[in-house]
VOVO-99940 format. One record per residue (C-alpha): residue number from 1; x, y, z. Coordinates in Angstrom, 2 decimals. Layout:
<nodes>
{NUM,{X,Y,Z}},
...
</nodes>
This chain:
<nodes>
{1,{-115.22,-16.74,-149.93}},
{2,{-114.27,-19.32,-147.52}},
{3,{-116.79,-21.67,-148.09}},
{4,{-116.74,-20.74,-152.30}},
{5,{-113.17,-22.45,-151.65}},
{6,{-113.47,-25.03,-150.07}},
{7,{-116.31,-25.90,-152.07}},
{8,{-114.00,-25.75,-154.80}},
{9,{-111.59,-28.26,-153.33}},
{10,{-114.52,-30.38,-151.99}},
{11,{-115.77,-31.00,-156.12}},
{12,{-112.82,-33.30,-157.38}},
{13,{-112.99,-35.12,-153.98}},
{14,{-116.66,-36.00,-154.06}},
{15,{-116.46,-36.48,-158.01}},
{16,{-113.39,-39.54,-157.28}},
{17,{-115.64,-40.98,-153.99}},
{18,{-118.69,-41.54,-157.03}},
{19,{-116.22,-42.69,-159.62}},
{20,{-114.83,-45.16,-157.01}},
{21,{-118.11,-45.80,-155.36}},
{22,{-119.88,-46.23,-158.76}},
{23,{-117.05,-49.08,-159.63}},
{24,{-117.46,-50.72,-156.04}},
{25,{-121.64,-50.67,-156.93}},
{26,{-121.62,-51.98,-160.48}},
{27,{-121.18,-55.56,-159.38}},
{28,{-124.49,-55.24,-157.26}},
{29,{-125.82,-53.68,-160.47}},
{30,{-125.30,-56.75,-162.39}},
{31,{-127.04,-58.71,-159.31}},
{32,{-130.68,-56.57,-158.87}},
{33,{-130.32,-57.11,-162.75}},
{34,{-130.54,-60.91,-162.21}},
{35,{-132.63,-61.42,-158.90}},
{36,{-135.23,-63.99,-159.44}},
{37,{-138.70,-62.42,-160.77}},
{38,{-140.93,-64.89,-160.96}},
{39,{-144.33,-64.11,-159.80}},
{40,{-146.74,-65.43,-157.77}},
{41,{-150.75,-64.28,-159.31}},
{42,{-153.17,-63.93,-156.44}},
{43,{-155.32,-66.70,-157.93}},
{44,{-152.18,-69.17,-157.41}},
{45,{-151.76,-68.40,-154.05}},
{46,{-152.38,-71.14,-151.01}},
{47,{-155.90,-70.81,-149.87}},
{48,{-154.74,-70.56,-146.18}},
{49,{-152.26,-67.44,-146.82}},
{50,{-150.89,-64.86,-144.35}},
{51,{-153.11,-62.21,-145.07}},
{52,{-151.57,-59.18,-144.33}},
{53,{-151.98,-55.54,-144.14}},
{54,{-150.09,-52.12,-144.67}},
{55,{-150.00,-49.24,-142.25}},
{56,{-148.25,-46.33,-144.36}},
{57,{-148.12,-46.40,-148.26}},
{58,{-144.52,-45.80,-148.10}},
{59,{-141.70,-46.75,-150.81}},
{60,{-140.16,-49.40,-147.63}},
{61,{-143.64,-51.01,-147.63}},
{62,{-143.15,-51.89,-151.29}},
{63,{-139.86,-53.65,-150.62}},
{64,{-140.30,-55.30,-147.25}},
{65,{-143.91,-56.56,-148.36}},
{66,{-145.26,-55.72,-151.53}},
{67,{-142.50,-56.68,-153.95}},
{68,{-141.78,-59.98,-151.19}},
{69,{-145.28,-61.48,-150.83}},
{70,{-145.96,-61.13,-155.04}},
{71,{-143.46,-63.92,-155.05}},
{72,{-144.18,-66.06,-151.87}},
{73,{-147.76,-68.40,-152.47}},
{74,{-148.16,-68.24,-148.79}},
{75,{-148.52,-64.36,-148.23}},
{76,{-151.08,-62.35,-149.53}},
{77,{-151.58,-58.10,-149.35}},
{78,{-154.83,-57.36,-148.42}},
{79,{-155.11,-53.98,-147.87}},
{80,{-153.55,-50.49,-147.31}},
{81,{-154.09,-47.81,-145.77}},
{82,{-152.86,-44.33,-145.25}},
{83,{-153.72,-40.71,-144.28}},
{84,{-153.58,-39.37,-147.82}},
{85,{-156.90,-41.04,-149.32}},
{86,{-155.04,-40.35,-152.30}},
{87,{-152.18,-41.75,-151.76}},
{88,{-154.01,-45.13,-150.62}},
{89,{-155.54,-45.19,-153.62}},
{90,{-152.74,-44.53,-156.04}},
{91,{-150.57,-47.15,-154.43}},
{92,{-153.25,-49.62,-153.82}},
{93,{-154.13,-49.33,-157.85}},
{94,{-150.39,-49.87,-158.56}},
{95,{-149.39,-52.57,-156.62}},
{96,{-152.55,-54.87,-157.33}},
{97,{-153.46,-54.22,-153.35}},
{98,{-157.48,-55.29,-153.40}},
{99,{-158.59,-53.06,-150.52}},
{100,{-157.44,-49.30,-149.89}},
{101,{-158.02,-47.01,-146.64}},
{102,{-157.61,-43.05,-146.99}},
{103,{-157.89,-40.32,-144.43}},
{104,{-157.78,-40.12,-140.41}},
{105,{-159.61,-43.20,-139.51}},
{106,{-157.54,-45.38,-142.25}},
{107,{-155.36,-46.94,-139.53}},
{108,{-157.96,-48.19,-137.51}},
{109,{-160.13,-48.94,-140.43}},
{110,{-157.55,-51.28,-141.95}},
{111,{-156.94,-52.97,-138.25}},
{112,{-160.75,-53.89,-137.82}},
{113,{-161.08,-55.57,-141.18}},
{114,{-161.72,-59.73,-140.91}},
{115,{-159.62,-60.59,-143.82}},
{116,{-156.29,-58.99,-142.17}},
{117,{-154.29,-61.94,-139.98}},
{118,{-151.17,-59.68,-138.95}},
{119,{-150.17,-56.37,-140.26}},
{120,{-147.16,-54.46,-141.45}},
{121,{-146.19,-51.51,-140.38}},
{122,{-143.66,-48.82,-141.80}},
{123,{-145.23,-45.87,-140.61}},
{124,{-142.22,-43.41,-138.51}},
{125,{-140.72,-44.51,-135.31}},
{126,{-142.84,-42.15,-133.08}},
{127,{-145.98,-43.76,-134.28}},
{128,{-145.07,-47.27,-133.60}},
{129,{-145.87,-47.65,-130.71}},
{130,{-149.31,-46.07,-130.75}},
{131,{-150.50,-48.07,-133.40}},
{132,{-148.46,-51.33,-132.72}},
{133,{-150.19,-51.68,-129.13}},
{134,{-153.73,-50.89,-131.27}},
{135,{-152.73,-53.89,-134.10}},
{136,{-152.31,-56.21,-130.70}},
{137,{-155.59,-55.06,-129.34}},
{138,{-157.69,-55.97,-132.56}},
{139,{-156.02,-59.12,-132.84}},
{140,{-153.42,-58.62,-135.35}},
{141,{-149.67,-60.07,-135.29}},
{142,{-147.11,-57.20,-136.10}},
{143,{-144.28,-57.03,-138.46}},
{144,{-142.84,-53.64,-136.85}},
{145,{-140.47,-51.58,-139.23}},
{146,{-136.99,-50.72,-137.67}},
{147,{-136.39,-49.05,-134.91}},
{148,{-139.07,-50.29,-133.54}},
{149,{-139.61,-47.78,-131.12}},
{150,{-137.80,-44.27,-129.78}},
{151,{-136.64,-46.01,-126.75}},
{152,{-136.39,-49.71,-123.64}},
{153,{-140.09,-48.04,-121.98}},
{154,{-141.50,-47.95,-125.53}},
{155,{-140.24,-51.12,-126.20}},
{156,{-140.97,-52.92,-122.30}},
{157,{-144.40,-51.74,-123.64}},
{158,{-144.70,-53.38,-126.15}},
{159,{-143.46,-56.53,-125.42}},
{160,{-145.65,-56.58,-122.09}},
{161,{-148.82,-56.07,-124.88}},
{162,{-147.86,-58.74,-126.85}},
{163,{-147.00,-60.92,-123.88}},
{164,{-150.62,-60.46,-122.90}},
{165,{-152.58,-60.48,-125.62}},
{166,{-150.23,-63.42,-127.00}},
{167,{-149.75,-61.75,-130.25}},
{168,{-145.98,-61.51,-132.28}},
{169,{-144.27,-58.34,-132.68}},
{170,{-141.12,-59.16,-134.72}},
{171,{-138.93,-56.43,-135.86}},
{172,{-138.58,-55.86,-139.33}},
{173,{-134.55,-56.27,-139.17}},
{174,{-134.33,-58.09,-142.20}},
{175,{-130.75,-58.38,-142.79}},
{176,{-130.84,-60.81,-139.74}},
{177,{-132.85,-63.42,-142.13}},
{178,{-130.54,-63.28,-145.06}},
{179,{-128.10,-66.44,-145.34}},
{180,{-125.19,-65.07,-145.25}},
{181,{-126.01,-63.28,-142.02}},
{182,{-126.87,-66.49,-140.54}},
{183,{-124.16,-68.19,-141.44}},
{184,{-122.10,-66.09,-140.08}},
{185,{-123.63,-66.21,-136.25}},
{186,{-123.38,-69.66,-136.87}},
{187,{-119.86,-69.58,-137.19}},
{188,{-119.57,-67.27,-134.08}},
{189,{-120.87,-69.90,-132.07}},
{190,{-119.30,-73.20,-133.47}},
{191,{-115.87,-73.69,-131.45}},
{192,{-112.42,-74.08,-133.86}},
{193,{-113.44,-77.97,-134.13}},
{194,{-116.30,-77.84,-135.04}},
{195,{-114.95,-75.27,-138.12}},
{196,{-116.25,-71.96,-135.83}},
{197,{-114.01,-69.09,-133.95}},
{198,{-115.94,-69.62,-130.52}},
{199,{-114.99,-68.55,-127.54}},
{200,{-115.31,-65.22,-128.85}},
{201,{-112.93,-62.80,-127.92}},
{202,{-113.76,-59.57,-129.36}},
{203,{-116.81,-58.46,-131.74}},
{204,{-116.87,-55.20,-134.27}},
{205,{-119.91,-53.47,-136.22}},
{206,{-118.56,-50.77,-139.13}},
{207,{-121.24,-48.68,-140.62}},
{208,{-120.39,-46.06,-142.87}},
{209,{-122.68,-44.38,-145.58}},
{210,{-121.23,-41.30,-147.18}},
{211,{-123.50,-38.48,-147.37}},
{212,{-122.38,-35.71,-149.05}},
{213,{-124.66,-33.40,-146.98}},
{214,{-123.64,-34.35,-143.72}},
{215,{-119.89,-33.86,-144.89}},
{216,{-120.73,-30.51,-146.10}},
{217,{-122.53,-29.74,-142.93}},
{218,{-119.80,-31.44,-140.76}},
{219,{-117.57,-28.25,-142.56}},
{220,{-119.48,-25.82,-142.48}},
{221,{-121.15,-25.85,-138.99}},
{222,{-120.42,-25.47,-135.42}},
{223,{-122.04,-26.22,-132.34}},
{224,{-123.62,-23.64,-130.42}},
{225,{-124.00,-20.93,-133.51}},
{226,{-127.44,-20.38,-133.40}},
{227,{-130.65,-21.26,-133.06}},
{228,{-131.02,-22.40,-136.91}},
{229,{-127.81,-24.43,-136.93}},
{230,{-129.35,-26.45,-133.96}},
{231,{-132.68,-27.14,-135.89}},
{232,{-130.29,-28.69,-138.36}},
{233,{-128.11,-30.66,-136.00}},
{234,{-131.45,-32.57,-134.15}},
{235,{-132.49,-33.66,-138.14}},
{236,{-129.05,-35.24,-138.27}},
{237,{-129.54,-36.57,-135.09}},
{238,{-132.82,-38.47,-136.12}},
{239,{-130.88,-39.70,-139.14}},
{240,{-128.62,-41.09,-137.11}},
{241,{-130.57,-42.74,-135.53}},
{242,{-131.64,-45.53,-138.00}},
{243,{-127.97,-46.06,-138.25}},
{244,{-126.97,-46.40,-134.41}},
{245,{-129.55,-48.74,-134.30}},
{246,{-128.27,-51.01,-136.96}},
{247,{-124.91,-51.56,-134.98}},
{248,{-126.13,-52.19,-131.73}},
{249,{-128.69,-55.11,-133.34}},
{250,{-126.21,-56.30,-135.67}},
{251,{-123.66,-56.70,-132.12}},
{252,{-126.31,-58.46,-130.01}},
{253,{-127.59,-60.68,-132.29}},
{254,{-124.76,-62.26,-133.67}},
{255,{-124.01,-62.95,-130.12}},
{256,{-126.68,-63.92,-129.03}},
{257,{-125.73,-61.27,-125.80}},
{258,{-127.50,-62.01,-122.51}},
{259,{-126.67,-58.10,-121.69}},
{260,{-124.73,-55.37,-122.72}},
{261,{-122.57,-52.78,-120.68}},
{262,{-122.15,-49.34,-122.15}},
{263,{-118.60,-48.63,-121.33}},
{264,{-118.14,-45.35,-123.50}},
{265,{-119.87,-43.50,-125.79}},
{266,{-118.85,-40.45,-128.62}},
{267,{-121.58,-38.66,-130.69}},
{268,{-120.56,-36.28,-133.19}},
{269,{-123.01,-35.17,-135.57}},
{270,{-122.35,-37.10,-137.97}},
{271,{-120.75,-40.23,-136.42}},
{272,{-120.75,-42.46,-133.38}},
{273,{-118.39,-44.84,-131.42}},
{274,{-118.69,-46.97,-128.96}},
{275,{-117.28,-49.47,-126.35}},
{276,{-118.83,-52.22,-125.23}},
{277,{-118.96,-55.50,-122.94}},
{278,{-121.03,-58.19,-123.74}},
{279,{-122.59,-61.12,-121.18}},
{280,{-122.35,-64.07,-123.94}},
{281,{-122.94,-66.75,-120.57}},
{282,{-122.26,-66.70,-117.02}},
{283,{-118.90,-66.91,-117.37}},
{284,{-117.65,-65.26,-120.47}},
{285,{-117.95,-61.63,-120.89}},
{286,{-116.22,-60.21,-124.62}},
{287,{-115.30,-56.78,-125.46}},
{288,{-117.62,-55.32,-128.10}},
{289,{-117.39,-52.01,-130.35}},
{290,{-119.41,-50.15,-133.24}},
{291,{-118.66,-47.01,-135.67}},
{292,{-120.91,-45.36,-137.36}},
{293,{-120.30,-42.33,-140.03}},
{294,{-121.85,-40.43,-142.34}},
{295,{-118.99,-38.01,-143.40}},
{296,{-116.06,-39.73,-144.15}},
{297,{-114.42,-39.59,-147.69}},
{298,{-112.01,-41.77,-146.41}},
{299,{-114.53,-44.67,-146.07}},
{300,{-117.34,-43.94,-148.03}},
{301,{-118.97,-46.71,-147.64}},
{302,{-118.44,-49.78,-144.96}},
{303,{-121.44,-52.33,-143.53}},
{304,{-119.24,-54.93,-141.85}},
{305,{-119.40,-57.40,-139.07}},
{306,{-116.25,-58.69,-137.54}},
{307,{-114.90,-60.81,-134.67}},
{308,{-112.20,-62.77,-133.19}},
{309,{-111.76,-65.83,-131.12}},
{310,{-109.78,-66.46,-128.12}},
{311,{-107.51,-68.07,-130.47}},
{312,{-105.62,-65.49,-131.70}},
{313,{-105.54,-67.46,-135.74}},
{314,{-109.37,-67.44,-135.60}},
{315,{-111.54,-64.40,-136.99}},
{316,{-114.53,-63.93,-139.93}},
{317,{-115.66,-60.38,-141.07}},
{318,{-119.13,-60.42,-143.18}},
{319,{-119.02,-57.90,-145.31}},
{320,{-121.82,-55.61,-146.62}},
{321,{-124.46,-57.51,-143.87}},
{322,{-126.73,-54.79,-144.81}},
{323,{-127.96,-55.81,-148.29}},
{324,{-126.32,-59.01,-148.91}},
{325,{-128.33,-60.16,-151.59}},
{326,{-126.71,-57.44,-153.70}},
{327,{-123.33,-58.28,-152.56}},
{328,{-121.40,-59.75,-150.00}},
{329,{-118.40,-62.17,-148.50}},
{330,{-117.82,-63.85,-145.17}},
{331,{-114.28,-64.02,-144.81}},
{332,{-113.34,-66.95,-142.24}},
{333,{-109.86,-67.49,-140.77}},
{334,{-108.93,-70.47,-138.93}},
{335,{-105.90,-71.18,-137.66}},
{336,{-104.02,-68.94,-139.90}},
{337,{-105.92,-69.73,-143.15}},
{338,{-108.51,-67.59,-144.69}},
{339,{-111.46,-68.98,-146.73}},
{340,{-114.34,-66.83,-148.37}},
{341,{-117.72,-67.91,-148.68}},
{342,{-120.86,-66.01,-150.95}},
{343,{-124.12,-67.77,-149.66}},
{344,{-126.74,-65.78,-152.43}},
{345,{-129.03,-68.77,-152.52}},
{346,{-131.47,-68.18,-155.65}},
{347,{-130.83,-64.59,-155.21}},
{348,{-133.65,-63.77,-152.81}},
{349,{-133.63,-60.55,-151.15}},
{350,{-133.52,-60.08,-147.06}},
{351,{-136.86,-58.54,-147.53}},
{352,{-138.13,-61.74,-148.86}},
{353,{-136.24,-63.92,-146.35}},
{354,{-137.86,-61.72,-143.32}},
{355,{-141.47,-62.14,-144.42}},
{356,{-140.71,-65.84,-144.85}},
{357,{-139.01,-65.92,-141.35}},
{358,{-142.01,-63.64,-140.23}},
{359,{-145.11,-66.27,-141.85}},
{360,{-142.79,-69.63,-140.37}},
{361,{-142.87,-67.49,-136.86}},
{362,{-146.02,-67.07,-136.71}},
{363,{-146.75,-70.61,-137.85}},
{364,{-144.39,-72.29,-134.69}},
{365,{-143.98,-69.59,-132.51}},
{366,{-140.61,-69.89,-132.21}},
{367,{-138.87,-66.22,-132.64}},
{368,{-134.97,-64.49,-130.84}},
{369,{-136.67,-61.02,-129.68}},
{370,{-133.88,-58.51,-128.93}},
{371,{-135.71,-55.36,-128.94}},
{372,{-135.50,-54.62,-124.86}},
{373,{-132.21,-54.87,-124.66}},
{374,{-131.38,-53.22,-127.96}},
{375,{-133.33,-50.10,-126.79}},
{376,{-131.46,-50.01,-123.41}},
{377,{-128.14,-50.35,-125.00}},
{378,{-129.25,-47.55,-127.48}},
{379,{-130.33,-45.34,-124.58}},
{380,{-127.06,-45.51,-122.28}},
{381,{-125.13,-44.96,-125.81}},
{382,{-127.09,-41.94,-125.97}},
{383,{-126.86,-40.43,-122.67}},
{384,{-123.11,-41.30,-122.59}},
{385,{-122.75,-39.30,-125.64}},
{386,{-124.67,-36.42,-123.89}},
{387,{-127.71,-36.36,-125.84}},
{388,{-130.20,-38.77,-123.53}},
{389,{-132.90,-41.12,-124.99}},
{390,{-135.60,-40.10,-127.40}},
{391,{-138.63,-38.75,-126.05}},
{392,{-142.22,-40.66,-125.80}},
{393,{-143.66,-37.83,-128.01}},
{394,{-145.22,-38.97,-131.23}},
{395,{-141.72,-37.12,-133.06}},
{396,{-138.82,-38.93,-133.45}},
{397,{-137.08,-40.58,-136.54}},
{398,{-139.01,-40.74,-139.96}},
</nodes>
């Protein structure tokens, strides 16, 4: 009866978050409506293309690669491959892929093919590294999906393999590549003068995503009930997971952070906070913090970057840094006066900016990797909030 009530109160809640989330959307509606389509036939493309392949015919594939390359002349898809020889087919068929791999030697079928330069892979986070280390080994550069791996030894691994066999492994943190992202680290590190807010003072990552489930669940269950209740709270947990990771990247790389310092740390299942102090140079250190939520009504839906200068009349927040190309603003204030800026270019997505950034990467070499210290800021977070660091196992987010 309890629950049949509060159900009952919950319905006209989560019916005015849609109504009002729906109204905040429709703008970004209008903009997927008019994002650039023009395509790029594979007889038009530049002879000496990226030729990549796909680990995992998975819907993320499609967007980070498949959708980006059909409209870049200097990216081709080669191949796919996946468990499900099925499944490899199907989406090989539908997305013009020439080459398919199905069934339990796909993986390393696709990796020792001649016409595959650097592959893609979006399989889940506790196969990364397994098959990221094999991509190196045969060769192949590596756009990694994020996280890139469950935790700083997974990820010391992996940047000790590509170290030696002088290979890229660039995570696939495509918001990074978008201009408006850009723009604003830019802006974090230009001083008032020269039209910036640096010395930084303080820096803030927001990330809230309303799930209905999780505010259900965040009713509805208690720790410690039983042993079904804590099956449910570890899948929450690996949700989460995607998300905590978002903040901490977002923090470090618009600072370009030498280190981080984990000074507290609060995991509930559905949310996160943290405090933080970042090493910008040798002698300025900035206070740092990040939110994430899944089960707030009262902010159903947040993606923000924000920070302040030592000068108290300097500050920007970038809002929506997640999928920009839908919609954003960078709100910039300088010595007590605000100016907005939209930076959509010709309305390319992030996805397309990444595999742009990742073919010009490969090209000079030149590429900010992050992914140590991300993971080691991601694993004190987690053992300050009592749960410890993901497991080498082969489980692990999806």
């Amino acid at each position: 009866m309890r629950m049949t009530s509060l159900l009952q109160c919950a319905c006209p809640i989560i019916v005015a978050a849609a109504a009002v989330g729906a109204a905040l959307l429709w703008p970004a509606l209008l903009r997927i409506c008019r994002l650039p389509q023009t395509l790029v036939s594979s007889d038009s493309k530049d002879p000496d293309a990226l030729r990549i392949g796909i680990l995992g015919a998975s819907f993320i594939a499609r967007a980070a690669v498949v959708n980006a390359a059909d409209k870049r002349k200097d990216v081709r898809v080669s191949a796919v491959a996946a468990r499900d020889a099925q499944r490899a087919e199907t989406y090989a068929a539908k997305h013009g892929i020439p080459a398919f791999h199905g069934g339990s030697s796909a993986y390393s079928e696709l990796l020792a093919r001649e016409d595959v330069d650097a592959v893609y892979i979006g399989l889940p986070t506790g196969l990364h590294l397994e098959w990221s280390l094999a991509a190196l080994r045969a060769g192949k550069d590596v756009l990694l999906e994020k996280p890139a791996v469950l935790n700083a030894q997974e990820a010391s691994e992996l940047v000790q393999e590509a170290e030696r066999t002088r290979r890229k492994v660039i995570e696939a943190a495509h918001y990074r590549y978008h201009p408006a992202a850009k723009r604003a680290k830019q802006l974090m590190s230009l001083t008032v003068a020269d039209g910036g807010i640096s010395p930084l003072r303080f820096v803030e990552v927001r990330f809230s995503m309303l799930d209905p489930k999780a505010w259900l669940r965040s009713m509805k269950f208690w720790p410690g009930a039983d042993p079904m209740q804590e099956r449910i709270l570890e899948r929450e947990r690996v949700k989460n997971f995607d998300r905590w990771w978002y903040c901490v990247d977002m923090l470090l790389w618009s600072t370009d952070a030498l280190d981080a310092r984990v000074i507290s740390a609060t995991e509930k299942r559905f949310s996160l906070t943290a405090l933080l102090e970042l090493r910008l140079s040798k002698s300025l250190v900035i206070n740092a913090s990040m939110s994430m939520a899944r089960d707030s009504l009262l902010d159903p839906f947040t993606w923000s970057l924000s920070a302040a200068g030592q000068n108290s009349a300097s500050s920007l927040t970038l809002h929506n840094f997640g999928f920009p190309f839908l919609w954003h603003r960078l709100d910039l204030t300088r010595l007590g006066v605000t100016q907005s800026e939209q930076l959509y270019g010709l309305g390319e997505t992030t996805f397309e900016h990444q595999l742009g950034t990742f073919r010009e990467t490969l090209r000079s070499g030149e590429y900010e990797d992050t992914m140590l210290l991300t993971m080691r800021t991601v694993d004190r977070i987690l053992e300050l909030g009592g749960l410890g660091a993901f497991p080498s196992n082969g489980a692990g987010p999806t």
